[in-house]
N, C-alpha and C positions, 0 to 999 in steps of 0.2 A: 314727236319732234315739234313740238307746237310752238316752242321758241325758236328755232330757227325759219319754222316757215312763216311766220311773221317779220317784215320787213322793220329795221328800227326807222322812226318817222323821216329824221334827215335822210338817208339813203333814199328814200320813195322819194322824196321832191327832186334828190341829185339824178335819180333816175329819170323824173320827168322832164326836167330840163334837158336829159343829152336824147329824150325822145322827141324834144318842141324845136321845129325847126327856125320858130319864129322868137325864141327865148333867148335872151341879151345878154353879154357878159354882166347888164348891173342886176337881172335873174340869177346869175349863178352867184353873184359876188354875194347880193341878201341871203341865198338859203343857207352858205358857206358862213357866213358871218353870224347867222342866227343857231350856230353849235356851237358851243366855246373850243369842245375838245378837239374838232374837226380844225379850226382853225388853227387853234395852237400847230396841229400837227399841218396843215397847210403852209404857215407861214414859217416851221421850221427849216420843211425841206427845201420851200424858194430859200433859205439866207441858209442851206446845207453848202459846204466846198462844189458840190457838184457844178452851182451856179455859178457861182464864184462872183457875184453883183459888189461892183464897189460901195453900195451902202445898202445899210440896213431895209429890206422893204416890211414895214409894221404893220399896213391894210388889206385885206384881201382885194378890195377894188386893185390898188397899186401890185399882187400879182398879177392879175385878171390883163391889167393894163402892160405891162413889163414883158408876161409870160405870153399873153393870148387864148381868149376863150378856149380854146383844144385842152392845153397844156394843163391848166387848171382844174378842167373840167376832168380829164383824165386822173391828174390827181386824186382829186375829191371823189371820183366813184373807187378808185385802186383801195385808199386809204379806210375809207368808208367799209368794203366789202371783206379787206384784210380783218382790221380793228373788228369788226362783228364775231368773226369765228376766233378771237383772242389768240394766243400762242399756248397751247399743251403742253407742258413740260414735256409728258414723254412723246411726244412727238413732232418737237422741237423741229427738230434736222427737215426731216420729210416736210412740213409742212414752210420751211425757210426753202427749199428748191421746188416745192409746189408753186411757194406764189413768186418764186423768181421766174419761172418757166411759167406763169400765167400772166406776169406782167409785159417779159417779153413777145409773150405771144400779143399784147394786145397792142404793144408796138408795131409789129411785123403787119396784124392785122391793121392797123391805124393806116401804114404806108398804103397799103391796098388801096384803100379808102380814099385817101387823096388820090393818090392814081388814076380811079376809075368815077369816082364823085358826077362830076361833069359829064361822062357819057352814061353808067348806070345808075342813079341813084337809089336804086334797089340797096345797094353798099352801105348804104349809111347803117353806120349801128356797129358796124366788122368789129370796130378795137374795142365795143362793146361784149359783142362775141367773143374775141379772143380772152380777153381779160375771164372771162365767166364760165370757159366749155368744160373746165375740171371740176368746177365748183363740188360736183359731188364728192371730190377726194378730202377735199376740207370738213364737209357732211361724216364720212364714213370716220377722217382722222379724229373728228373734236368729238364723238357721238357714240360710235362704237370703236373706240380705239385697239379692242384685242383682234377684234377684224382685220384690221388694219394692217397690225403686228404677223398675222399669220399671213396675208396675203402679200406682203411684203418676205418674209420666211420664204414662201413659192417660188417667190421674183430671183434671189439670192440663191438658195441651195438647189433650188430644181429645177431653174430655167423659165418659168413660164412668162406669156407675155404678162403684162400687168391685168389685161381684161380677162383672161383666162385663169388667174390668178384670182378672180373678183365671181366671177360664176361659181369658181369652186368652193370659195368661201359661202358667199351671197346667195346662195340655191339659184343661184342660174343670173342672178343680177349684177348691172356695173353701175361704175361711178356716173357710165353717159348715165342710163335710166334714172339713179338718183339725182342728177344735177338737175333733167331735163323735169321729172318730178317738183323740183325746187322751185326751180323758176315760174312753173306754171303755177303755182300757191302764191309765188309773186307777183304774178300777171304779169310777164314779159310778154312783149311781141311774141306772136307764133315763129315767128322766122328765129329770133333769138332762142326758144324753147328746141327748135330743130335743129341749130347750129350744136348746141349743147350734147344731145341725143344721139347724132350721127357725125359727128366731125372725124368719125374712126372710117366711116364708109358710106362715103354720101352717095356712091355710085346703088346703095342699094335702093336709094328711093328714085322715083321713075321723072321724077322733077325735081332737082334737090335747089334750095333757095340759096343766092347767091351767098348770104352769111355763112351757110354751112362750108359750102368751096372756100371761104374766107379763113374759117377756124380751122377746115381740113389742113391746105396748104398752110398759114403759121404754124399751126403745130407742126407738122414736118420740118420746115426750117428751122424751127429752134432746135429742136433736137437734132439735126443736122452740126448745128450753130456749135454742140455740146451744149447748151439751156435746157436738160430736160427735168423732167417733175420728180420723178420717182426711181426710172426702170433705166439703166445704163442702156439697155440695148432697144431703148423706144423705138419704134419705127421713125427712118429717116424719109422715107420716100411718099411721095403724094401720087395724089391719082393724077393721069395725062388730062381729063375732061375738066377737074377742078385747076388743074394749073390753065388749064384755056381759057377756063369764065371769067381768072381774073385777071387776066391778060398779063401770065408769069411768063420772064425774059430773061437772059443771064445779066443784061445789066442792071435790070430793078431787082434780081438774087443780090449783086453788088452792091445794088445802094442801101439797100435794105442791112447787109452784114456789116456795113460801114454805120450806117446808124444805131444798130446794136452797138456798135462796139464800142460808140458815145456815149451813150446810155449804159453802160454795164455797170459803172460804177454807181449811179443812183438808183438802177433794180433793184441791185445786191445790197442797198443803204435800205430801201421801202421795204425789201422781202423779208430783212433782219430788223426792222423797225428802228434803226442806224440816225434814218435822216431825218429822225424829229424827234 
């Protein structure tokens, strides 16, 4: 898989930047502006109905400036990671409620993040995390897609969970393994590599990093939400120790399903490549 585990250039710099805490919206506007295709599709989605901006914004500075270093920066890694694994034909659908269910996980996760910023900074990176913990489902879809199809088969006629469904295919392997794989050929942070790895059971590592509880918990609310990837019957429920690390409440559940639900219509525009 030697083209996928190489990063394409833009991406590595978009990634560097949401790792540099010292790097400026006019960091992110240059690396953003120095890919044509990136920006086409950046400055489609700002001037998408989602926005709804009474004039035209033509710069990535003027998103950067309009939307706010987060917004952008979100953007441009969502867009970036999407456009890499292209769209399958045959594995169109699956792969259109994969990255719906991984963009709103990195929303969910993003809120965490402001949340907790200020007292852990451990956090930083979450909506990073969220955005990336399936990635191996994208791996297994663009790569070996008859895999895919069969463990998908499992999911459907015989009940299994989706990971269970991925051993049986994969001689004992899942999508965390593959993803967490992935990343490390990327050289992602260790924390972001272990988010990816365990976000199904962070309770099994004996210190699990606050990202992981990050992507544990999104993914459970989105499939709560109905956002999920694959499996109708994903698991809805998070672990009690991961909902504590990141300080989950019913009204940041509230606020958090209320900002989904702002956001639904531009997931669903990004994960169907709608809004640019």
């Amino acid at each position: 898989l030697e083209e996928v585990s190489t990063l394409p250039a833009t991406l590595v710099r978009v990634l560097s930047i949401v790792q540099d805490e010292s790097a400026t919206a006019l960091d992110l506007a240059e690396v953003v502006g120095s890919d044509q295709a990136l920006t086409f599709r950046i400055l489609g989605t700002v001037n998408s109905s989602y926005y709804g901006f009474h004039r035209q914004i033509r710069t990535v500075p003027d998103a950067v400036v309009i939307l706010g270093f987060d917004e952008v920066e979100r953007l441009a890694l969502a867009i970036s990671v999407i456009n890499m694994f292209g769209r399958e034909p045959s594995s169109a659908r699956m792969l259109h409620m994969l990255w719906r269910h991984s963009l709103a996980c990195s929303v969910v996760a993003g809120c965490l993040e402001a949340r907790l910023r200020s007292k852990k900074p451990q956090i930083a990176g979450a909506h990073v995390a969220g955005l990336l913990h399936d990635i191996g489902k994208a791996v297994i879809a663009q790569h070996f897609p008859e895999a895919m199809s069969s463990v998908l088969r499992l999911i459907e006629d015989d009940g299994y969970s989706h990971t269970d469904a991925e051993r049986e295919i994969l001689d004992g392997y899942t999508h965390c393994d593959i993803g967490a794989w992935l990343a490390g050929r990327w050289a992602l942070p260790p924390a972001i590599v272990e988010s990816i790895e365990m976000h199904h059971s962070p309770s099994a590592l004996p210190n699990p990093h606050l990202l992981t509880h990050a992507a544990h918990v999104a993914d459970a609310l989105c499939n709560r939400f109905g956002i999920r990837s694959t499996n109708a019957n994903a698991p809805c429920e998070f672990e009690a120790a991961s909902a504590e690390a990141v300080g989950l409440d019913p009204a940041l559940v509230s606020d958090i399903e209320q900002r989904l639900e702002r956001q639904r219509g531009l997931i669903g525009a990004m994960a169907a490549g709608g809004a640019y």
